[in-house]
Each structure stands twice: as C-alpha cells, then as structure tokens.
C-alpha positions in Angstrom: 23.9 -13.9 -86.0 25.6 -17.1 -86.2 25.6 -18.4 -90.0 24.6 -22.2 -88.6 21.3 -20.9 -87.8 18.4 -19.3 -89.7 16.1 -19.5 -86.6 16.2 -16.1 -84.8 17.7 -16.2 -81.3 15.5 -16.5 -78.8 16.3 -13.3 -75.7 14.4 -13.9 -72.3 13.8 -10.8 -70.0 12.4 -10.2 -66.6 12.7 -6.9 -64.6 12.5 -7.0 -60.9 10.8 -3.0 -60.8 11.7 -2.3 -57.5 15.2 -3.7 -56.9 17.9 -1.1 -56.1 15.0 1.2 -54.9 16.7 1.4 -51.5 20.2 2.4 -52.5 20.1 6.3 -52.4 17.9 6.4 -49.1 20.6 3.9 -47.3 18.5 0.9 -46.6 21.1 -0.8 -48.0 18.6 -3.7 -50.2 15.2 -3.8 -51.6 14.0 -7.5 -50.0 10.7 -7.6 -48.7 7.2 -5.2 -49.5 8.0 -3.2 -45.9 11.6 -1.8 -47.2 9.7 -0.9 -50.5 7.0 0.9 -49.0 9.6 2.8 -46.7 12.1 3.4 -49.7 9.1 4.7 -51.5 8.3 7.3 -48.1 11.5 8.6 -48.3 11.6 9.5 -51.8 13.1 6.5 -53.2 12.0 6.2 -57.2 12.6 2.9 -59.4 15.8 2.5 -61.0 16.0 -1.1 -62.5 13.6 0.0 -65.3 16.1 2.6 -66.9 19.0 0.3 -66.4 16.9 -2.4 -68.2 16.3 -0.1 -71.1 19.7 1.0 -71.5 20.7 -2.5 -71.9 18.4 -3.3 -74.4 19.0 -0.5 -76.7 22.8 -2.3 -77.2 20.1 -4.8 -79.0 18.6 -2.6 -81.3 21.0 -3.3 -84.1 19.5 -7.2 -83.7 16.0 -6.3 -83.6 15.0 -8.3 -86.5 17.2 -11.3 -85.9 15.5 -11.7 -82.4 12.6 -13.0 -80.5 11.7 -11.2 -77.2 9.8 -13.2 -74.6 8.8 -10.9 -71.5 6.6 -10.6 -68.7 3.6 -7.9 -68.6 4.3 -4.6 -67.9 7.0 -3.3 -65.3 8.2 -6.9 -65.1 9.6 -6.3 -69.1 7.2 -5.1 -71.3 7.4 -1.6 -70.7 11.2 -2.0 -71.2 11.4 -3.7 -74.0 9.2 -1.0 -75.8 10.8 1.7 -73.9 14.0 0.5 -75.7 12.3 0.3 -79.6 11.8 -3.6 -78.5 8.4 -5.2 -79.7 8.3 -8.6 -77.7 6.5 -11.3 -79.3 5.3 -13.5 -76.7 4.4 -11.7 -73.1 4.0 -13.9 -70.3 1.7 -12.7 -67.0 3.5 -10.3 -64.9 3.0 -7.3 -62.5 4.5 -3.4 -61.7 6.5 -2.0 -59.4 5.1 -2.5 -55.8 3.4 -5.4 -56.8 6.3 -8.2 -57.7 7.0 -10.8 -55.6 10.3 -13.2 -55.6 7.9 -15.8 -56.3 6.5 -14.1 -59.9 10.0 -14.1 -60.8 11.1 -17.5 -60.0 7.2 -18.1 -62.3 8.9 -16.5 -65.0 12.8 -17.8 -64.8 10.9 -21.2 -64.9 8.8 -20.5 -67.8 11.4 -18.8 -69.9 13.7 -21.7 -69.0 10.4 -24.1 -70.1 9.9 -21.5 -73.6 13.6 -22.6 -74.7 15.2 -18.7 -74.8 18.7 -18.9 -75.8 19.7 -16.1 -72.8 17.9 -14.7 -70.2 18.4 -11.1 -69.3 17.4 -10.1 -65.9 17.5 -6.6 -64.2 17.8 -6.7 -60.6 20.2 -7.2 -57.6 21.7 -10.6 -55.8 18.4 -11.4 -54.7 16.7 -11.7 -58.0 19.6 -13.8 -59.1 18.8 -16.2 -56.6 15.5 -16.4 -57.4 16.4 -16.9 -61.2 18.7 -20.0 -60.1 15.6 -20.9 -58.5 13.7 -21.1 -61.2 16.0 -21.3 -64.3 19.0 -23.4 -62.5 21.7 -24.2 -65.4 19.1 -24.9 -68.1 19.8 -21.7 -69.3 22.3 -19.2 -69.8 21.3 -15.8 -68.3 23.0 -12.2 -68.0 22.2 -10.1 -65.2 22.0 -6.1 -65.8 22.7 -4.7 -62.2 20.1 -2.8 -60.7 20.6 -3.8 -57.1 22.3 -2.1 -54.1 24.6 -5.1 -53.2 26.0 -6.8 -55.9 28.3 -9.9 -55.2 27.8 -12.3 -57.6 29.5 -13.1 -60.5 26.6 -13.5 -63.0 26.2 -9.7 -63.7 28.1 -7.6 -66.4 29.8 -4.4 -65.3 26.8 -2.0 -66.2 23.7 -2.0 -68.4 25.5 -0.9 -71.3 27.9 -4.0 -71.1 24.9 -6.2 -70.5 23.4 -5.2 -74.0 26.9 -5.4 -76.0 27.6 -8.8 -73.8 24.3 -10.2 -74.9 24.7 -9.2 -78.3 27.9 -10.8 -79.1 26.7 -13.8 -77.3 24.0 -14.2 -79.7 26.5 -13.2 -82.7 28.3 -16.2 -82.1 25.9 -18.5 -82.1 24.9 -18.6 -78.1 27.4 -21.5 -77.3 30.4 -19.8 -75.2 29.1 -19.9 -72.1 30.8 -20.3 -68.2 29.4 -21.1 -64.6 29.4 -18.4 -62.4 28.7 -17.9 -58.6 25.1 -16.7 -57.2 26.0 -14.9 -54.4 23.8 -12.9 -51.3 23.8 -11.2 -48.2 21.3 -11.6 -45.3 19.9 -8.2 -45.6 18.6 -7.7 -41.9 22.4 -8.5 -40.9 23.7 -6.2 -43.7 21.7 -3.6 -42.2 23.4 -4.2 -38.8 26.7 -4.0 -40.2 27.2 -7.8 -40.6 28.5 -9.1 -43.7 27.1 -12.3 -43.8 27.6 -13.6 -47.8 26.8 -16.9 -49.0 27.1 -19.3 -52.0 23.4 -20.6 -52.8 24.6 -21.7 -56.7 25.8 -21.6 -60.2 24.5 -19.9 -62.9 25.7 -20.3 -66.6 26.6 -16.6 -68.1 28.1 -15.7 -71.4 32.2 -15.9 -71.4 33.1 -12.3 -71.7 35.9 -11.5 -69.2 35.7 -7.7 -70.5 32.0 -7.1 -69.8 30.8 -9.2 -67.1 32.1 -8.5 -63.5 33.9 -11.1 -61.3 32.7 -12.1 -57.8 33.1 -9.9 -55.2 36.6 -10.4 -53.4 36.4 -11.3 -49.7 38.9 -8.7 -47.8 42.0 -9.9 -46.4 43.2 -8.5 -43.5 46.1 -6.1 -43.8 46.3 -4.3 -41.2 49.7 -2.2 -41.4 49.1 -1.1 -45.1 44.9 0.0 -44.1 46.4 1.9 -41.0 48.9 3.4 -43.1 46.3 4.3 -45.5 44.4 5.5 -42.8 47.0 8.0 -41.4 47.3 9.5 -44.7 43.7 10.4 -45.7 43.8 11.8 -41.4 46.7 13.4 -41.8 45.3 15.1 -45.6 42.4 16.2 -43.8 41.3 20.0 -43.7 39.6 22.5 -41.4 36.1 22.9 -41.4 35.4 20.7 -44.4 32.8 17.6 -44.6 34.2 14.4 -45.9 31.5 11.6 -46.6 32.9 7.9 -45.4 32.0 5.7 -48.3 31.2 1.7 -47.2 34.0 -0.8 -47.2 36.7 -2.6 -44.5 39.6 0.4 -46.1 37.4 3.6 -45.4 36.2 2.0 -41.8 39.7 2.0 -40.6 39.6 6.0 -40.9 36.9 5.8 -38.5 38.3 3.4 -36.4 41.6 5.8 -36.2 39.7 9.0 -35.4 37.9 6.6 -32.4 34.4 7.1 -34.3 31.7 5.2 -34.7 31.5 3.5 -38.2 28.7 2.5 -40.4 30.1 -0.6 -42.2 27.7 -0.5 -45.1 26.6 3.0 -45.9 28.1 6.4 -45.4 29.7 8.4 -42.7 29.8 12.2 -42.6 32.8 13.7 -40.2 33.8 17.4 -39.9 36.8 18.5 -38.1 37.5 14.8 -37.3 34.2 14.8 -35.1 31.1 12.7 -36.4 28.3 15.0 -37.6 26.1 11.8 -39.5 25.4 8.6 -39.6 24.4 6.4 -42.0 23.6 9.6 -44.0 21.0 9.3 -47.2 21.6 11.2 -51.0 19.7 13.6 -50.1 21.5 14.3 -47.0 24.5 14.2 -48.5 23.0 16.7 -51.1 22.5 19.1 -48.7 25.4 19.5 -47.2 26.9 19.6 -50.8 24.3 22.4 -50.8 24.8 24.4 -47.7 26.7 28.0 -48.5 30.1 28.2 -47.9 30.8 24.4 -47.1 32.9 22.1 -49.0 32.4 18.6 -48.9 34.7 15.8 -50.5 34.1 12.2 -50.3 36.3 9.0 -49.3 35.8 5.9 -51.4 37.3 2.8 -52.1 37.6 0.1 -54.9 35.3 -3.1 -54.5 37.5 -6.0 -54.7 37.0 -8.5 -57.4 35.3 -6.1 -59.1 37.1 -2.8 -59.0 34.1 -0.3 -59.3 34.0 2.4 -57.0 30.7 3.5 -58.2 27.2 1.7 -58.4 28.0 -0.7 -55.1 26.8 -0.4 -52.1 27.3 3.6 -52.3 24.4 4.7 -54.2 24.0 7.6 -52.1 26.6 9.0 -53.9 24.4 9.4 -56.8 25.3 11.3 -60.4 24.2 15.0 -59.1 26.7 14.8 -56.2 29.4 13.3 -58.4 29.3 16.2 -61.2 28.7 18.9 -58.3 32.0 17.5 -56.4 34.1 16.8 -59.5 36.8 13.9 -58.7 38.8 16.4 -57.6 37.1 16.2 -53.9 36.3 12.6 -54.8 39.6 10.6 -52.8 40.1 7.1 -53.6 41.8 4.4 -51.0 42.7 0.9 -51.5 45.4 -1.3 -50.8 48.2 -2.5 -53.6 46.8 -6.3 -53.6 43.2 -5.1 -54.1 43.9 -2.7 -56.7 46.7 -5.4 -58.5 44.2 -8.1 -58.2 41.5 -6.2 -60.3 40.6 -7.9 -64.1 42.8 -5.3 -66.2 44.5 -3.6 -63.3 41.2 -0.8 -63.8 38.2 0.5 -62.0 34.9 0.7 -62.9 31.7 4.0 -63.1 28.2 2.6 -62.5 27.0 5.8 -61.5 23.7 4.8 -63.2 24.1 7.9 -65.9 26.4 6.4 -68.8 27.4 10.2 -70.0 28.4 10.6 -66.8 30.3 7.4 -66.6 32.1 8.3 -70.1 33.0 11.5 -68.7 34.9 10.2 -65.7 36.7 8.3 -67.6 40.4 8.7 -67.2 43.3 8.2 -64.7 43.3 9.0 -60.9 45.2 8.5 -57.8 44.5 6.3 -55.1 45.8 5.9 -51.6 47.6 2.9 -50.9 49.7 4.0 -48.2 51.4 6.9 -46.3 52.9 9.2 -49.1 52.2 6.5 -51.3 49.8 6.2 -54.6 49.0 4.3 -57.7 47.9 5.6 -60.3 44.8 3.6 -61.6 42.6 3.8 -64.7 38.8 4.3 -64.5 36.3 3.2 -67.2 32.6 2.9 -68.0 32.8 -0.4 -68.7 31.4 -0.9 -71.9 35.0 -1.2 -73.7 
C-alpha cells in the first residue's frame, strides 16, 4: 500500500445475490421478487456470488493490509470467506431471495457513513443505481458485473479485473479516482423489445482505462454497411443448420432481411432461413446443441463502448455452449465504426468461467460488410 499511510485501507462490499439470475432463462433482468421467483422455476441458479469471489481473491495478496466491512451472509459475508477474506466488521444483511433494493441502498449508506476507502459491489445497472442512492459521490466504488444488462460505466470488464482494479487502487494510495455514468433500462420495456436507457448519476470509480469498461455506446444508424453485413451472414448461410440470433441492432438486421420476426434483446433460432424459436433460453439452446446430427452455430455481435461479445445481454450463450460450439461456429458481426471505436481496438470474454475466457483468447474475424472482415483481438480482460 501506499507508503503515506500506516492505516490499513478500508474495502467496502455488498453483493446483490440474485442479480443476473435471469440471464440464461431470457428474462432479460433480475428487478423485482416475481422475476426471481420465476428465474428460480425455470432453473435459474445465483451467479453474482461466484463473480464476487473471484474478485476478491485478486485481494488475497492484501489480506493483511486490509479492512473488510460486509453485510451478513449472501449480501458479502459468505463471499468474502468464500474468497480466504475474514471481514472485520459485518453489517445486517440478508440471502438470496430475500434482498431488497432498499437493504442495499441501507448498506451503500452505511459503508459511505463507516468511511471505506472503495466500495465493491456485485450486481447489475440496477444495484448501481441503488448504490448512487445511497453512497452518491462520497465514495469511490467498483462494480463487479453480475447483471444481465450492463450499461454503465462504473463496472470493470469482469470479476477478475475488478479484484486487480481494486488492488492497484488501494496500492496507490486510493486517490486516482474519475466520475463515471450510472446508467439503466426500464426492464418491463426491455422485455418488450424497447431500449429505453437513462442517465440517473455519477458515480466516482478508480481511473483504470484497462480494467474498467466504458459506457455502453448508443448505435448509430448505418444502414448500408448493417445491410451489407446482413447479406453476407444470409448469403454464408447453410442447409439444414441452426444458427442462434444473438441480441443487438447488427444481428436484428439479419432478421429483418429474411422478413422474420426479431427478438431485440434475447436470442433467435432460424433454420433454413425459417424461424424455429423465439426468444430461446440456455437450455434451449443446449438442446438443440444436443440433438443428433444437428449443427448449430451462433451470430453475435460486439457491444459498443464496450467491445465484449460475451457476458451482455446474451447470457444464454453460457460456457457449456461456447466450448461445445468452439468459435469456429461462433460468427461475429459488427460494423468498422463500432469495432474502431472500441478502448484498444479489442473485444472482451465474460463468459462467467475465467479459464474459459483465457482460452478464447486470440484473434478472430468479424463481419463488417459483404466480402469484408477485420480482424479483431479478443481478451479476458484482466491484462
């Protein structure tokens, strides 16, 4: 740690258990106790508690220097131990299917109140607004993405990159810090297909351009260079195989081209240029992955902003898909300004399994027009 300072730093954390739980069953959020209960019915299981750990375990190597201030059990507790953590001060808290915004706006505020040099957070847009709520900029706070829609600017690129982020934050003394947008959908429009995103504030985040992902880029129309794109993924297409439609404004214009209906935020599944699914969930999509003597392949493209292609808004096409696939049947669309807009020209694995992530890593081809492609490098992240 910083050589001004004998104090140890002090590390806020609160855990939103249930956020992201409605990412591989398409409900496309986690807001409110009836899309938990019906994430839960279809199989859903808690992600943010893993992606909390792994952050914390980039801590480890500071254990000693730190001071952990949590909230009881599935809000941080059972994280922070998970992850070789002992905190010492736990604040009230609750598990999974229990939390409410409200307990975590409690515990921004009181963490904010305790003095905590950062505040780490594991959740989704929504529990960032609810730590503006309580925190506002009295604090400087790092979110680890556990969410299914992830627009704002305050979180790092995956939980492995919020650990390293927070540690050389605290390294140097916690005083390099930036404001950063809090950003959110309405998730009742979302679910509609309406992407209705709006400011609500500033947070104050670490400065670490490398680790910690921009806003999400609103599309600009470009309509000749999406139709070209369009024509070329068509025209690629193959007899008799299944390609899943991944989310975005550049894999809707396929849809729009073949004349099919189009599920703006979630996933497609067309065969023989006829729609067979909509709106399809990971274990759909498993199955067919599954089902003898059918090939499946999958169309993506690259958030903009942001540049992952993984982890957003497509968590139906979870780690088990990915390594069954390969990124050979994995095809990858965008358009020369998104791609050349991207922070390092380079796109980004959240799969939510880091080995997996690692593996990926390397350089792929993406569509960015008829007969045209760029050639594009992929990370984990956590460089």
């Amino acid at each position: 740690m910083s050589n001004e300072t004998s104090r140890k730093m002090r590390v806020g954390l609160i855990v939103n258990p249930v956020a992201g739980i409605g990412g591989r069953v398409g409900l496309k959020g986690s807001d409110g106790a009836e899309i938990q209960k019906k994430a839960l019915e279809l199989g859903a299981r808690p992600e943010a508690p893993d992606r909390a750990a792994a952050a914390l375990r980039k801590l480890g190597a500071a254990a000693g220097r730190i001071s952990v201030i949590t909230c009881q059990g599935g809000m941080g507790e059972d994280e922070c131990r998970a992850a070789g953590l002992s905190p010492e001060q736990v604040l009230p808290g609750r598990g999974a299917g229990a939390t409410s915004p409200e307990d975590t706006v409690q515990a921004a505020r009181a963490m904010s109140r305790a003095g905590v040099d950062l505040l780490l957070f594991a959740g989704g847009d929504g529990t960032a607004r609810n730590i503006y709520e309580g925190a506002g900029d009295r604090v400087t706070v790092l979110g680890i993405p556990a969410g299914v829609k992830i627009h704002s600017g305050v979180f790092a690129l995956n939980p492995a990159s919020a650990g390293s982020a927070a540690l050389r934050y605290l390294e140097q003394g916690a005083e390099n810090s930036r404001e950063a947008e809090v950003m959110d959908l309405d998730e009742d429009a979302y679910r509609r297909g309406e992407v209705r995103p709006r400011l609500y504030g500033f947070l104050r985040v670490p400065c670490d351009e490398t680790r910690i992902q921009h806003v999400k880029a609103r599309s600009v129309p470009e309509e000749g260079e999406l139709t070209s794109i369009a024509a070329q993924l068509i025209d690629g297409m193959e007899p008799g195989v299944y390609y899943a439609v991944g989310a975005g404004t550049t894999t809707r214009r396929v849809m729009e081209c073949l004349d099919l209906p189009n599920t703006l935020i979630g996933v497609d599944v067309i065969r023989d240029k006829k729609l067979v699914a909509s709106d399809v969930t990971e274990r759909q999509l498993w199955e067919i992955a599954q089902e003898p003597g059918s090939e499946l392949r999958v169309i993506l493209t690259v958030i903009g902003g942001q540049g992952h292609i993984f982890g957003r808004g497509n968590q139906q096409i979870s780690p088990r898909i990915i390594r069954r696939l390969g990124m050979e049947r994995i095809l990858l669309a965008a358009t020369k300004r998104k791609l050349l807009s991207l922070p390092g020209h380079r796109l980004i694995a959240d799969t939510g399994d880091p080995e997996l992530d690692r593996e990926l890593a390397g350089y792929y081809r993406v569509a960015v027009g008829a007969r045209e492609q760029m050639i594009c490098r992929l990370t984990a992240g956590d460089e």
